[in-house]
C-alpha positions as CSV (number, residue, x, y, z in Angstrom):
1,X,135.5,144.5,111.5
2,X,134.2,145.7,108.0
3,X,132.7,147.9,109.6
4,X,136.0,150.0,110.9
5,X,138.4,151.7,108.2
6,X,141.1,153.4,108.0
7,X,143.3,154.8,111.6
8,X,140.4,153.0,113.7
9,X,140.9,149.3,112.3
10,X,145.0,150.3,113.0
11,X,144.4,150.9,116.8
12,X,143.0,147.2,117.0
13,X,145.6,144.6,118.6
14,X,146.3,141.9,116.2
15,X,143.4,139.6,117.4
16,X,141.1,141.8,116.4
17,X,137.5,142.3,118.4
18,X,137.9,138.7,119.8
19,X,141.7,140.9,121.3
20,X,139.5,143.5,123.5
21,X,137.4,140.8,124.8
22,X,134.4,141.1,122.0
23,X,133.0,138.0,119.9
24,X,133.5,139.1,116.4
25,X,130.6,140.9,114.8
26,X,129.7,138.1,112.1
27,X,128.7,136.0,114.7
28,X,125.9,138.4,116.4
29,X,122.4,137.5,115.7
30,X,118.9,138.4,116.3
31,X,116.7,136.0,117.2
32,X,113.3,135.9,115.1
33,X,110.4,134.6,116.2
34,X,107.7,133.0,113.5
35,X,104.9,135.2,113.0
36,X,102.3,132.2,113.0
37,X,102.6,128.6,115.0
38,X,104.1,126.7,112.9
39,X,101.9,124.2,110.7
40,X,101.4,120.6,111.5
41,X,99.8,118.6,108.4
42,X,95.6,117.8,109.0
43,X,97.1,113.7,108.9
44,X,99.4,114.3,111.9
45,X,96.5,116.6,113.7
46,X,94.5,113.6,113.2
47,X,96.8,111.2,114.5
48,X,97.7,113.2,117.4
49,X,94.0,113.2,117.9
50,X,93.4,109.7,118.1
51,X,96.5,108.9,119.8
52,X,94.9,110.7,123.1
53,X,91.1,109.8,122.5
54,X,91.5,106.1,121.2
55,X,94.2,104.7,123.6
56,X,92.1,105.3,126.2
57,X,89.1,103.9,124.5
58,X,90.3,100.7,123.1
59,X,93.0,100.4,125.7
60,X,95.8,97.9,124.5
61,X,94.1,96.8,121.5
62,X,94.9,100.7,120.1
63,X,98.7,100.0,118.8
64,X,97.4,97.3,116.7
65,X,94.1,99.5,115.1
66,X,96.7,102.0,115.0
67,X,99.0,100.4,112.4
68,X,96.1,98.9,110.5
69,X,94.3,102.6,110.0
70,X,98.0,103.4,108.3
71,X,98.2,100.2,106.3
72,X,96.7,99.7,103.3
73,X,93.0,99.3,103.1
74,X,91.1,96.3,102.0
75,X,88.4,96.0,99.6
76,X,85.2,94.0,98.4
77,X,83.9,93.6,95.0
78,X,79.7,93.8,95.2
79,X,78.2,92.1,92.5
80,X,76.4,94.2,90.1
81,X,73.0,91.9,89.7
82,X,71.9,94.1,86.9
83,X,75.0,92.8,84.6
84,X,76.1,89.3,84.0
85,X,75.8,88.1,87.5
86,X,77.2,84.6,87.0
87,X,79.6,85.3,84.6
88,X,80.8,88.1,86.9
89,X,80.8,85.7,90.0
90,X,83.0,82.8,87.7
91,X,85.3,85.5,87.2
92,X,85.5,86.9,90.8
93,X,86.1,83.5,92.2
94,X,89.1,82.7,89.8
95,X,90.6,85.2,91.5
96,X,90.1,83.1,95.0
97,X,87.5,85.1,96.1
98,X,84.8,83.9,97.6
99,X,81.2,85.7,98.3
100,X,81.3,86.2,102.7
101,X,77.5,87.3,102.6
102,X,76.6,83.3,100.8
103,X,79.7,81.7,103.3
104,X,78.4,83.2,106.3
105,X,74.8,82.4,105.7
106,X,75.7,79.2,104.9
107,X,77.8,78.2,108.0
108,X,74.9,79.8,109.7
109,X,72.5,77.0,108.2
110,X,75.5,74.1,109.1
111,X,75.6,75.6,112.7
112,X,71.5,76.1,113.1
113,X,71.3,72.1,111.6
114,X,73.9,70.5,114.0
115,X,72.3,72.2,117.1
116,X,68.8,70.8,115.8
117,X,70.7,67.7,115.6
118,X,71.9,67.4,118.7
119,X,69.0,68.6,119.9
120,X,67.0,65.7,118.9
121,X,69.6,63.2,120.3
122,X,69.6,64.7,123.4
123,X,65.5,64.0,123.8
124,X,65.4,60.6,122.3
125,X,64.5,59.8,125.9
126,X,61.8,61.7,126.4
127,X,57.8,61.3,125.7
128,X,56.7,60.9,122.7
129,X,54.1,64.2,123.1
130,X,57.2,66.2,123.9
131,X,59.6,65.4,121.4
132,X,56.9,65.8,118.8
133,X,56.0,68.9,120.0
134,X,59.8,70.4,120.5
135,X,60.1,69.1,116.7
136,X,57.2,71.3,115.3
137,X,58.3,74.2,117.7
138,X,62.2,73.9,115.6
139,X,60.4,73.6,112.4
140,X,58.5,77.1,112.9
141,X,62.1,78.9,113.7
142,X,63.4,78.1,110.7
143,X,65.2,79.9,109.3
144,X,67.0,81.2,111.9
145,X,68.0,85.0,112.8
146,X,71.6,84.8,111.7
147,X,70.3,84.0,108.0
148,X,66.5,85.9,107.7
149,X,67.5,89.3,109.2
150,X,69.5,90.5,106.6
151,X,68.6,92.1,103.3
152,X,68.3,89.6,100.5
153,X,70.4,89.1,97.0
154,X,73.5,91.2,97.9
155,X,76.9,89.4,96.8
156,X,79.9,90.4,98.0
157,X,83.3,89.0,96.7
158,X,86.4,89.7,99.4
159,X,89.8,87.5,99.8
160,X,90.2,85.6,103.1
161,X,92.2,86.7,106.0
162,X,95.9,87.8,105.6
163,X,95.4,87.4,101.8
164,X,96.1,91.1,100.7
165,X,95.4,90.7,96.7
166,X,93.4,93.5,95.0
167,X,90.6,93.5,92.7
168,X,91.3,94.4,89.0
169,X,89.0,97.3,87.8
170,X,85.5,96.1,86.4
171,X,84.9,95.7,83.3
172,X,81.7,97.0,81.1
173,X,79.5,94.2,79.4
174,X,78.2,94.7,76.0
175,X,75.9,97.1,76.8
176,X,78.1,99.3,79.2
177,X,77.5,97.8,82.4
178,X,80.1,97.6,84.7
179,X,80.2,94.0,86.6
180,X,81.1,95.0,90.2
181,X,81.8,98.1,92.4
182,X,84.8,97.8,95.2
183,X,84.2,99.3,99.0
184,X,85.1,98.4,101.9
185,X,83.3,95.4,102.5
186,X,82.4,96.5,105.7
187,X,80.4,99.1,104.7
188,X,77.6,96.8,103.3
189,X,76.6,95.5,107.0
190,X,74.7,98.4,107.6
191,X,72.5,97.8,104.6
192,X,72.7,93.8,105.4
193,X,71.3,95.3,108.9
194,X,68.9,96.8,107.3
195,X,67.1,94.0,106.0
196,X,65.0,95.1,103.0
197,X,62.2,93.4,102.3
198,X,59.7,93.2,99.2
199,X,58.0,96.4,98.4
200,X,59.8,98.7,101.1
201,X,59.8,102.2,100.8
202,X,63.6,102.6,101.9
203,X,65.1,106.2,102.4
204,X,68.9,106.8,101.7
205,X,68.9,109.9,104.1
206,X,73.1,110.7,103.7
207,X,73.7,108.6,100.1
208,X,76.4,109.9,98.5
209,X,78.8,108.8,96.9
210,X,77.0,106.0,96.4
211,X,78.0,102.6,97.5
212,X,75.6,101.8,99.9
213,X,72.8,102.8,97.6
214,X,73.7,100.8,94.4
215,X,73.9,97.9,97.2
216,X,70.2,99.2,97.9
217,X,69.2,98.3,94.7
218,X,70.9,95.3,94.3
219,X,68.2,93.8,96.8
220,X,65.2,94.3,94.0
221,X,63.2,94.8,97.1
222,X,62.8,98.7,97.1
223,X,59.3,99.9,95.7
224,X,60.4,103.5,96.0
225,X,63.8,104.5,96.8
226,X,64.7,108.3,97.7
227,X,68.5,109.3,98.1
228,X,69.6,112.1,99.3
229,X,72.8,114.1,99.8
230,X,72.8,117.7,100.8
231,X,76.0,118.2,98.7
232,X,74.9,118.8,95.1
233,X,78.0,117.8,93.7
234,X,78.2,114.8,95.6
235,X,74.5,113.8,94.4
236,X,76.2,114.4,90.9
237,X,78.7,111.7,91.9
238,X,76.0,109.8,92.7
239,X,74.2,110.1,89.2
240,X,77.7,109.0,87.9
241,X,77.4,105.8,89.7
242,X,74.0,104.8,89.3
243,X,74.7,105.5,85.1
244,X,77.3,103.2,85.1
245,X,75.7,100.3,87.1
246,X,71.9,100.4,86.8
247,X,69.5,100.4,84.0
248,X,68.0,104.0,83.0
249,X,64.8,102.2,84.2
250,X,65.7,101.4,87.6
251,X,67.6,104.3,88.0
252,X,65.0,106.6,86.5
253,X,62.7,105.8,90.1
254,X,65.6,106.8,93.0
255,X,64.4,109.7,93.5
256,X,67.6,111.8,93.7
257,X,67.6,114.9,95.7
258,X,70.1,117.6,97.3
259,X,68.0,118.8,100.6
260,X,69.3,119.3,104.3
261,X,68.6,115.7,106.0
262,X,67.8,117.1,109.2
263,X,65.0,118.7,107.8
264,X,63.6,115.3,106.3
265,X,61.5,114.5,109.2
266,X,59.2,117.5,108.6
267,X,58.8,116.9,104.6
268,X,58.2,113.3,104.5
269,X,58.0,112.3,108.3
270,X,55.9,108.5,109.1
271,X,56.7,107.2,105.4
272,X,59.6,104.6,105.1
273,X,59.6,100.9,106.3
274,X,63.3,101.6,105.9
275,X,65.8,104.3,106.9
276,X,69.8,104.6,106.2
277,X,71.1,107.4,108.3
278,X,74.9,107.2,107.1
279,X,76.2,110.4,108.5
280,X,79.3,112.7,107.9
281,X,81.5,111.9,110.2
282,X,86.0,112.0,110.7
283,X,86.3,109.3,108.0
284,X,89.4,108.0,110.2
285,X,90.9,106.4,107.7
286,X,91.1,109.1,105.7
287,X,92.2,111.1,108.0
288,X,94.7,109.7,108.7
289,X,95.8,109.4,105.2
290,X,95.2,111.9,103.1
291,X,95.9,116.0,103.0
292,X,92.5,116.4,100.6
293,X,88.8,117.2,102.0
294,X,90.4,116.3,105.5
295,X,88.2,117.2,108.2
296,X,91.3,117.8,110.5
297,X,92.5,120.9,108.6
298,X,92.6,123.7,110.8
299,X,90.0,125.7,108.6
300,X,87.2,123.1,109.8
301,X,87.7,123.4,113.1
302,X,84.6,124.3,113.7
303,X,82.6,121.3,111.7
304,X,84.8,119.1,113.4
305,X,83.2,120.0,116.8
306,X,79.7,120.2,115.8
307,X,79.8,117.0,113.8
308,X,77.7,115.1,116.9
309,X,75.3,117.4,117.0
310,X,74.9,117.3,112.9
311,X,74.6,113.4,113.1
312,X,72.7,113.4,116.1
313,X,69.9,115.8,114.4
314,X,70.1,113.5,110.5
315,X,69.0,110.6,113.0
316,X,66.8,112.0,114.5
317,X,65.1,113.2,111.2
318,X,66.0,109.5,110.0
319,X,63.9,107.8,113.1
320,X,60.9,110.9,112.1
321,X,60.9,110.0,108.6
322,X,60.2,106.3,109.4
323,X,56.5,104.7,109.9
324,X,55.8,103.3,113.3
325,X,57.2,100.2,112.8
326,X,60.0,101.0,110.4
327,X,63.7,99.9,111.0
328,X,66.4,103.1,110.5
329,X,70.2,101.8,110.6
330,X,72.7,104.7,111.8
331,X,76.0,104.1,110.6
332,X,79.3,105.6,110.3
333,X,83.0,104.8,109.4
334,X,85.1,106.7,112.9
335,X,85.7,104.3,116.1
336,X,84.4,107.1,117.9
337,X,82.3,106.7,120.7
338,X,81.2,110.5,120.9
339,X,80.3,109.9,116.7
340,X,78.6,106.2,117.5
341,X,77.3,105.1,121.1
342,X,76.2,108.3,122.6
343,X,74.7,110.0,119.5
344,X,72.3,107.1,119.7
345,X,71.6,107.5,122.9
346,X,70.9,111.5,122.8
347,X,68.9,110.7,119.7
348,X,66.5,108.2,120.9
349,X,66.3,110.1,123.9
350,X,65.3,113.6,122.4
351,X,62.8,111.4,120.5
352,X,60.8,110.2,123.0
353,X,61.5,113.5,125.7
354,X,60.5,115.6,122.8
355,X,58.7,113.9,120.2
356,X,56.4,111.3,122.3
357,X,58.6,108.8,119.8
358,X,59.5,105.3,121.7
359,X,62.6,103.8,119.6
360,X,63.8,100.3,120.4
361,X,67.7,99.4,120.1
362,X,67.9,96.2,118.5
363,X,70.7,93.0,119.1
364,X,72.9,92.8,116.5
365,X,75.3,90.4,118.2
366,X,74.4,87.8,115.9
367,X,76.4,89.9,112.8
368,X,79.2,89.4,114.7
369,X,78.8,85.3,114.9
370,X,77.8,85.5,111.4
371,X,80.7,87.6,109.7
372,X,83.4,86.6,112.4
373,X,85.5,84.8,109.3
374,X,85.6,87.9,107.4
375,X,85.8,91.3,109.9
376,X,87.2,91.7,113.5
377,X,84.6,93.0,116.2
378,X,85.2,95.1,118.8
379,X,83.4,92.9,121.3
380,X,82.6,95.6,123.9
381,X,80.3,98.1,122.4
382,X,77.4,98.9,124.3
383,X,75.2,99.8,121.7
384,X,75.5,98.4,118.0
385,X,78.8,97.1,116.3
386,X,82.0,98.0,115.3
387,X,84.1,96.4,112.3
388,X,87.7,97.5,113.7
389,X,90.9,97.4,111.4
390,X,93.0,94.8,111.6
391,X,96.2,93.6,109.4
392,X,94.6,90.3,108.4
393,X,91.4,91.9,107.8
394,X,91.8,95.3,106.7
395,X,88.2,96.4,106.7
396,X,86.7,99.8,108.4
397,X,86.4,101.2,110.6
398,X,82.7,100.7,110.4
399,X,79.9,101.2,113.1
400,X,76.5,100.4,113.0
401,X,73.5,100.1,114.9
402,X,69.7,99.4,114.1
403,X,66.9,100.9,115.7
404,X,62.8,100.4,115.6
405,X,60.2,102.8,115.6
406,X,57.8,101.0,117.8
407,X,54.1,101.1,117.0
């Protein structure tokens, strides 16, 4: 009606437009449509992603990951042994925290002596030649496979079950050492799988931003130890780490470096007794938790779809790099089978179709009899294991799976 002035507003009745019939002109509108979809966050993308992919994977057991992936995370304090090791332990355990690499080996050792025990009562009956014989067969399997096949002198400080207290920040020693370095605890069992031994030559093929290779180097075992990270600034990150918790001696030999991984297989190929292949992968957790660097944005679509081929190729060039013989572990921290299971399999098949390369896939049931007080397993994965969240242990996601180079 502001429209009309003068004799043409007078010739309206009373009511005005809505009088002739006509909704009044205020209320007109054009509808606008957005020039772009509108934006859902990279955490919800994520969410909405594993939401369809995981509940069909895990089944019923999903709901409860679910919550756990958007709960807060759980962590484990690794013992620096190149500071105050006891002192650092004393203080760690005041806390009621107790070392679950020393409690699970030694359970293992209570279990492996009370089935030798019974074992011995059961043959009383029997000949002499025989139970002598069965008693120098038990001798020479000591010690057993849950305790020997893992790498030596790592300590690892994490609260029991449903206890949900955090580590304080370490403290430097005189001499500027910090005392211990929190991760997830979880993410030390694919180094434990890796079981270092004296004088390796151990290859860090994916190392940044760090953890896994100060836990390395906590062994003592590595002669030669190269780590590599094609991001330069994450290899910075990992200088950072290495200056804080190692000696400039010991850290003066890992041989830092910032090349493609995939490539590795061609530059230094039959030359580690050792391999860690831990890949880029969806870092669920994150994903599901933070905005930054999250793989689900919309600009990295494209990584995001290539990523099995990526980590299929860095194992591949992990199980190249390694001697006849040698042991890689491929690890990553997504439940994904597509990311875990079946990039094994395409690598260790494109190894031997292409590369006359036979890889074995070894057992590592027994890391789930051996850390069952501390993680939760997924019990059904075909190839390697899986460390799932859980509320009352709040570690992972973390897969992992070891494969030999046979001879």
């Amino acid at each position: 009606m502001a429209a009309l002035r003068g004799p043409a507003r007078r010739l309206l009745p009373p009511g005005g437009l809505a009088g002739l019939g006509l909704p009044p002109r205020r209320y007109r509108y054009k509808e606008k449509w957005a020039g772009t979809a509108p934006k859902i966050s990279a955490t919800r993308l994520a969410l909405q992603n594993f939401d369809m992919n995981y509940s069909v994977q895990f089944g019923s057991v999903w709901p409860s990951i679910r919550v756990s992936l958007l709960s807060e995370q759980k962590y484990g304090a690794l013992v620096n042994n190149f500071s105050d090791a006891n002192r650092v332990s004393q203080e760690l355990e005041l806390l009621n925290a107790v070392d679950f690499v020393y409690e699970s080996q030694k359970a293992a050792w209570h279990m492996q002596w009370d089935s030798r025990v019974e074992g011995v009562r059961g043959e009383e009956t029997a000949p002499q030649e025989t139970h002598s014989e069965q008693l120098s067969v038990e001798q020479t399997q000591a010690p057993s496979l849950l305790s020997a096949s893992i790498s030596p002198n790592i300590k690892c400080y994490t609260f029991s079950k449903g206890d949900v207290s955090r580590f304080p920040p370490a403290r430097p020693d005189a001499l500027g050492t910090l005392g211990y370095y929190l991760l997830d605890a979880a993410s030390l069992l694919p180094v434990l799988a890796l079981n270092v031994q004296p004088g390796d030559l151990v290859l860090d093929l994916c190392a940044a931003p760090g953890g896994k290779t100060l836990a390395l180097l906590q062994t003592g075992c590595c002669r030669h130890l190269a780590a590599n990270d094609i991001s330069a600034s994450r290899s910075n990150r990992l200088r950072r780490v290495l200056c804080s918790y190692v000696p400039k001696d010991i850290s003066a030999d890992v041989h830092i470096t910032s090349w493609d991984g995939r490539n590795w297989g061609e530059l230094e190929g039959d030359t580690y007794n050792r391999v860690l292949v831990d890949v880029p992968c969806t870092t669920d957790r994150h994903s599901v938790m933070e905005e930054n660097n999250n793989i689900f944005s919309r600009k990295r679509l494209k990584e995001r779809q290539t990523l099995p081929m990526l980590q299929m190729q860095l194992l591949l060039a992990g199980l190249l790099a390694a001697r006849p013989g040698g042991e890689v572990v491929y690890s990553t921290c997504s439940l994904s089978q597509l990311q875990n299971e079946y990039v094994v399999e395409r690598a260790v098949e494109v190894a031997e179709t292409q590369y006359n390369i036979s890889v074995h896939v070894e057992d590592l049931s027994y890391f789930r009899r051996l850390f069952q007080d501390t993680f939760s397993f997924f019990a059904d994965c075909r190839l390697g294991e899986l460390v799932l969240p859980h509320l009352t242990a709040n570690f992972g996601p973390m897969y992992f799976c070891k494969l030999r180079r046979e001879q």
